[in-house]
Residue, then its C-alpha position, 0 to 999 in steps of 0.5 A: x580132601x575128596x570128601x570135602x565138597x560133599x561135607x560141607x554140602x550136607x552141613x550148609x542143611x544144618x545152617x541158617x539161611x539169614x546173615x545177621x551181620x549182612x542183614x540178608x538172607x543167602x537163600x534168596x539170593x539163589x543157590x544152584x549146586x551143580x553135580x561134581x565134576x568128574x575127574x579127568x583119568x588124563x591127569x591134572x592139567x587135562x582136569x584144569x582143563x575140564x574146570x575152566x570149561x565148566x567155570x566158562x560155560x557159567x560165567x557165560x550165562x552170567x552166573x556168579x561161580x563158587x567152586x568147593x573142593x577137594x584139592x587147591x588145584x581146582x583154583x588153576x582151572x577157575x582163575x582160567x576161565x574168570x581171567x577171560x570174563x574179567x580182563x582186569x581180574x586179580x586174585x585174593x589167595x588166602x592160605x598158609x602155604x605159599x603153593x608158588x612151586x613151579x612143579x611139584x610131584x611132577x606136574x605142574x597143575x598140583x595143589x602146591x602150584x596152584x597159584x603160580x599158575x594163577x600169577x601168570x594169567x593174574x595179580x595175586x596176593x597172598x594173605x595168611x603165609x606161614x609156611x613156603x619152600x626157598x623156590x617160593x621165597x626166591x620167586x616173591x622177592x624177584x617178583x615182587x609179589x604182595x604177600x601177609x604173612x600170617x602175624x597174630x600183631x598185625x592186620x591183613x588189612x594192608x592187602x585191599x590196595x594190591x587188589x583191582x577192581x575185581x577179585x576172585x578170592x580162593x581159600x584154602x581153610x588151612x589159612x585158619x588157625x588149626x585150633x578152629x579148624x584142624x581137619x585139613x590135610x597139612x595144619x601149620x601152627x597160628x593161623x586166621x581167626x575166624x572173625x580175622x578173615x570174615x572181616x578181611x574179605x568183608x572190607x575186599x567187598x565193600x571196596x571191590x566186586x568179589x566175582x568168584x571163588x573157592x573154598x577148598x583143602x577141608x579134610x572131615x575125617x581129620x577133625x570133628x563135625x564142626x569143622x565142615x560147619x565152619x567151610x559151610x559157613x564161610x561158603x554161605x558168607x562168601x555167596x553173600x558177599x559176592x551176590x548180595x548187592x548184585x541181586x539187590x539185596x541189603 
């Protein structure tokens, strides 16, 4: 997934500016693509450290932040650093793994970790689960945490009254059905359609201020070009969403 950033980059140029659906266009609402942010040789909490300064130093000039990654992991970090500018902040963690695990390969700031950590500074739901070890079966009952579990008969509509007033969204794009969108690192069967979820978070920002996000997990070499469209596309919508009525837009 080291290679999705700049993939969806390089697709967002083949991409049209205006959104039919939203009746706007994106590029006027300013787009600023920041340089990558270089690993930290130290290791991964060490890099959520990085991230959450970088995320920070943004948030301070009142910029609206949208990170793409490369590994889920990038979320710990980012959640860090709108938590302390959104004091009422929760999450809308949209994924089909739960990613609820403690520890996983021996350290805790992995991408299967990515939001318990979030869970201890933030509500979090999880929308799109459709794979998760017994530990994060266990921490969900005990903690009561909202959960939609990915079901082709039913809507995930029921998550918007779990959500505050401000809501950072992370997305890992194997929340998708595989079928739409096969290059990611680790496909489970179903998934969200595509109009599935740009409808759900659609219906998050009419009610709720989106005020940061992330898209992340796209593997381009694991399938065809169209998927680094798809994660271009979503981006665009997500930036849309996010900033459209804030810069006065339609």
């Amino acid at each position: 997934s080291r290679d999705g950033p700049e993939a969806m980059i390089m697709a967002s140029y083949g991409l049209e500016d205006y959104d039919f659906e939203l009746e706007l266009d994106v590029s006027e609402i300013g787009i600023h693509t920041t340089g990558a942010v270089e690993p930290h040789m130290a290791g991964p909490g060490p890099m959520t450290g990085r991230i959450k300064d970088v995320v920070a130093s943004y948030l301070k000039e009142g910029k609206t932040v949208g990170l793409l990654g490369g590994e889920h992991s990038i979320t710990i970090g980012s959640v860090q650093a709108h938590m302390e500018a959104y004091p009422s902040l929760s999450v809308l963690y949209l994924d089909a793994h739960a990613d609820l695990r403690d520890e996983y390969m021996g350290t805790p700031f992995g991408h299967a970790s990515a939001a318990r950590r979030a869970y201890e500074r933030c509500p979090v739901t999880l929308a799109g689960i459709r794979s998760l070890c017994p530990e994060e079966h266990d921490f969900i009952r005990k903690n009561d945490i909202p959960v939609w579990y990915w079901d082709p008969n039913s809507s995930p509509d029921s998550v918007l009254d779990t959500l505050s007033d401000t809501v950072y969204v992370s997305v890992d794009l194997d929340v998708l059905d595989p079928a739409l969108m096969p290059a990611v690192g680790t496909p489970e069967p179903g998934g969200m359609t595509w109009h599935q979820l740009v409808s759900l978070l659609s219906k998050v920002a009419e009610s709720r201020r989106i005020v940061g996000f992330d898209v992340c997990e796209l593997a381009p070499a694991d399938g065809p070009p169209a998927c680094s469209y798809t994660a271009a596309k979503l981006v665009y919508k997500l930036v849309a969403l996010a900033c459209g009525k804030r810069n006065g837009l339609p």
